[in-house]
C-alpha positions in Angstrom: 8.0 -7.3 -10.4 9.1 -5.1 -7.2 11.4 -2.3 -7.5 12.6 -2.3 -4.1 11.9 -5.4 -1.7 13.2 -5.1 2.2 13.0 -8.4 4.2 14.6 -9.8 7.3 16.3 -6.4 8.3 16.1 -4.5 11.7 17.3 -0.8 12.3 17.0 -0.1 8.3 16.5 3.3 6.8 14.9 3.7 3.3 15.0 7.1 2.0 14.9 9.8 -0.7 14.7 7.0 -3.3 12.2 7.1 -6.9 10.5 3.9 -7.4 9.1 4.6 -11.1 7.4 2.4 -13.9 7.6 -1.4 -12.1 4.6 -2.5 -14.9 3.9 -5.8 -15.8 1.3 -8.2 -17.2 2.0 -11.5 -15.2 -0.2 -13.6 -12.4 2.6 -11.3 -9.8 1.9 -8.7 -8.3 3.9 -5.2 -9.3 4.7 -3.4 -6.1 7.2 -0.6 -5.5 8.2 -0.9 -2.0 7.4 -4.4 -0.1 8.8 -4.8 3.3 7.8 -8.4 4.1 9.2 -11.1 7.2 10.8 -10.5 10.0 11.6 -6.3 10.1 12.1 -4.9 13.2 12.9 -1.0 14.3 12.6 0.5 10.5 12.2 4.6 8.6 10.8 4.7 5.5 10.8 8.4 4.4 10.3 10.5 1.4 10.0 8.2 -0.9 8.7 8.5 -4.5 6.7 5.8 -6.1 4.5 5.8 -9.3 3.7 4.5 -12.4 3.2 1.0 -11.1 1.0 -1.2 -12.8 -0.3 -4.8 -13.8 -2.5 -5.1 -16.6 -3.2 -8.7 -16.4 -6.9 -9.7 -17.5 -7.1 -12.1 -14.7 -7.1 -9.4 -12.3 -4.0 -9.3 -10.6 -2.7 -6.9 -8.3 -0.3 -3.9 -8.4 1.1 -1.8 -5.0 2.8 1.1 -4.1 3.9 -0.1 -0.8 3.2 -3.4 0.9 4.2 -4.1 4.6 3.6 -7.8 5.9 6.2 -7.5 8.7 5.8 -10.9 10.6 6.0 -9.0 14.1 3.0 -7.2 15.9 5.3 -4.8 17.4 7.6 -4.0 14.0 8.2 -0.4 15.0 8.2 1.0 11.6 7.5 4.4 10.4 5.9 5.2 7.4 6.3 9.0 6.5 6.9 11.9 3.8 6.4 9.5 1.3 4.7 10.0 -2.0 2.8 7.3 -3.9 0.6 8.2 -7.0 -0.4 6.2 -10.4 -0.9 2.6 -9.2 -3.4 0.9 -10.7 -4.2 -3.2 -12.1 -7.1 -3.7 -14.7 -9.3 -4.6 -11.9 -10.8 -7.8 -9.8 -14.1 -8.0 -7.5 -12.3 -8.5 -4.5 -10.8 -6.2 -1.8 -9.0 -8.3 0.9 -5.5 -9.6 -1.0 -2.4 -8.0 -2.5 -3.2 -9.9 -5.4 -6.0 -8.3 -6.6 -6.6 -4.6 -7.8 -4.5 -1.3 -7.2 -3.7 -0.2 -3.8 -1.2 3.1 -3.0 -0.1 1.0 0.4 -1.5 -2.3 1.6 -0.9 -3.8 5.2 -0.6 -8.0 4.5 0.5 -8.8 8.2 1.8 -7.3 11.5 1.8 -4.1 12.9 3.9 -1.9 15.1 3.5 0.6 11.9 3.5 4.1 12.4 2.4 5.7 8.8 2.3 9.5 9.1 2.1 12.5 6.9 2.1 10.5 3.6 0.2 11.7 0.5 -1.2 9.1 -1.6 -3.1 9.7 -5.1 -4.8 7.1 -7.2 -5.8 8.9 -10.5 -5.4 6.1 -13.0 -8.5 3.9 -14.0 -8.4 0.3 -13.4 -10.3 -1.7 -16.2 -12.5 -3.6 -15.2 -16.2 -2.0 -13.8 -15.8 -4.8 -11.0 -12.7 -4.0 -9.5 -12.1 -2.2 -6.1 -9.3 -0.2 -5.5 -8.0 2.2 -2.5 -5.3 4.4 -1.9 -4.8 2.5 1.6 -6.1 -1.3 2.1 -5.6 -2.5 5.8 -5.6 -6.0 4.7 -4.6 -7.4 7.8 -2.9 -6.4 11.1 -2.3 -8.5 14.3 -0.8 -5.1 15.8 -1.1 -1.7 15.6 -1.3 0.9 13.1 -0.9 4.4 13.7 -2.3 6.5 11.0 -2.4 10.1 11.3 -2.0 13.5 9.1 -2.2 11.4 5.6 -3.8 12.5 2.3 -5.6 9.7 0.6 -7.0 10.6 -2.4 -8.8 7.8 -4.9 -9.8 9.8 -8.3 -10.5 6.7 -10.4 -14.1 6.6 -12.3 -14.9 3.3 -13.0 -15.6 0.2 -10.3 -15.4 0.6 -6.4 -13.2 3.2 -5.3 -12.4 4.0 -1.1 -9.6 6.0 -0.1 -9.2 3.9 3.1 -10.6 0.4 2.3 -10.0 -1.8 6.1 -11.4 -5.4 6.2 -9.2 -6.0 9.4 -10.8 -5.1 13.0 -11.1 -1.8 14.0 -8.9 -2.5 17.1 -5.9 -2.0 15.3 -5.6 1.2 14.9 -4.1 2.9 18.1 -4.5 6.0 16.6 -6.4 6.9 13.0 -6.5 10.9 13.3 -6.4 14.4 10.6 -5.9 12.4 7.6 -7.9 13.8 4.4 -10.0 11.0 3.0 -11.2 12.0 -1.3 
């Protein structure tokens, strides 16, 4: 149900790599790219991810990237990277992975430095209820630096943000020239 996962790593490089059709119909939730635990002094650039997808009744959730990094001060950049089609039939919620569609989701941490991205939702969720967002800030006990992004939600039916942030607003040391549609 991932198509890439990266955990317990430090000085790691992710790059140039397609992430395409991770789809499923379980209580898991589909994600492309998760970098989860303990990361530490990361790159994560120019990456393709799409076409992922759970279509679970229940409501469960589907990601294009997810980073839960246990540290505050991770020091990861985000950047180049292209994530479009994510979607999950749909839930009424907005604060877990678990949930609806997200293009990238911060779980936990911070130190994350996500810059001149372009993420597009285009593909409907189900249900009329859900709520979906081409970035969900989740939660963060650090930082976040988000600048020069394109986050684009085109989906007609339930709640749709481009930036959807149920953490404080104190975590962003910097949230600057990103397009919001």
């Amino acid at each position: 149900f991932r198509g890439m996962l990266i955990a317990q790593a430090n000085n790691f490089t992710v790059t140039k790599n397609t992430i395409h059709g991770v789809t499923l119909s379980s209580t898991s939730t589909a994600t492309g790219l998760q970098l989860y635990g303990t990361l530490t002094n990361g790159t994560v650039d120019g990456n393709v991810i799409s076409d992922v997808k759970n279509t679970n009744t229940g409501g469960y959730g589907s990601n294009g990237m997810l980073l839960g990094a246990t540290s505050t001060a991770a020091n990861i950049r985000i950047s180049n990277n292209v994530i479009y089609d994510i979607a999950s039939y749909g839930y009424s919620g907005g604060t877990g992975s678990a949930d609806n569609g997200y293009g990238i989701i911060v779980t936990g941490g911070g130190g994350y430095n996500i810059w001149f991205n372009t993420v597009r939702l285009t593909t409907d969720q189900t249900s009329t209820s859900g709520i979906s967002a081409a970035i969900n800030i989740n939660a963060a006990s650090g930082t976040i630096d988000l600048r020069d992004n394109i986050f684009a939600n085109s989906q007609t039916i339930g709640t749709r943000y481009a930036i959807y942030s149920s953490a404080a607003n104190t975590v962003f040391s910097d949230i600057n020239y990103n397009d919001y549609w």
